[in-house]
N, C-alpha and C positions, 0 to 999 in steps of 0.2 A: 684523784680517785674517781673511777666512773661509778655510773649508780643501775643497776640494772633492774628494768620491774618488768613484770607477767602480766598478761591479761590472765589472769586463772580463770575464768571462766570459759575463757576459748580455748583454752590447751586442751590438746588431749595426749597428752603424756609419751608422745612418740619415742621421747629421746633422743632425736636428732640432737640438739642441742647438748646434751649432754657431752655427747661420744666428740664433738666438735671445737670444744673449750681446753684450750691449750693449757689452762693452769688447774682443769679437774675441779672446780669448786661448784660446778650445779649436779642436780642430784634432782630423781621425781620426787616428788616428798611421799611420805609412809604413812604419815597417819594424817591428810588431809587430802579430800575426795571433792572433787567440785558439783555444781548441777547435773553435768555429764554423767558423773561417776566415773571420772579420769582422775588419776592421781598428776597434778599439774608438777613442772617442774619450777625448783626453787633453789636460790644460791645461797651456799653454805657458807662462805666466806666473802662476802662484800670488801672489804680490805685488797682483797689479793687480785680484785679484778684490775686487769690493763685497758678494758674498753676494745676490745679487737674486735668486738660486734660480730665475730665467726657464729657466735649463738643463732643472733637475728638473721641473719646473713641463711641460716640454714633451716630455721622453722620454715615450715610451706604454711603455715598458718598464719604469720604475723604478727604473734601474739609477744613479740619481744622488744621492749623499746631501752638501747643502753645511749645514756649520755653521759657525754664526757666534762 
């Protein structure tokens, strides 16, 4: 099982990452808002991730770290 974490503090909620996650499980979050005032994005289902790092792979910010 991979483990995926955010820097939420540096997100700013582009979605790149989202649109790019072959199993659909991240998501911006709704009702959490960072120092920015970005709604960072966050995975809805840790279980279902395969670690295919396409998330990290496509943030231009770097704010995605997945290990396997």
């Amino acid at each position: 099982m991979a483990k995926v974490t955010f820097d939420v503090e540096r997100c700013k909620g582009c979605g790149l990452c989202v649109t790019a996650c072959p199993k659909k499980i991240l998501t911006l979050a709704k009702e959490k808002i960072n120092a920015k005032g970005y709604h960072p994005a966050e995975v809805t289902d840790s279980n279902a991730c395969i670690g295919c790092a396409f998330c990290a792979t496509m943030c231009p910010d770097t704010v995605i770290t997945v290990e396997k």
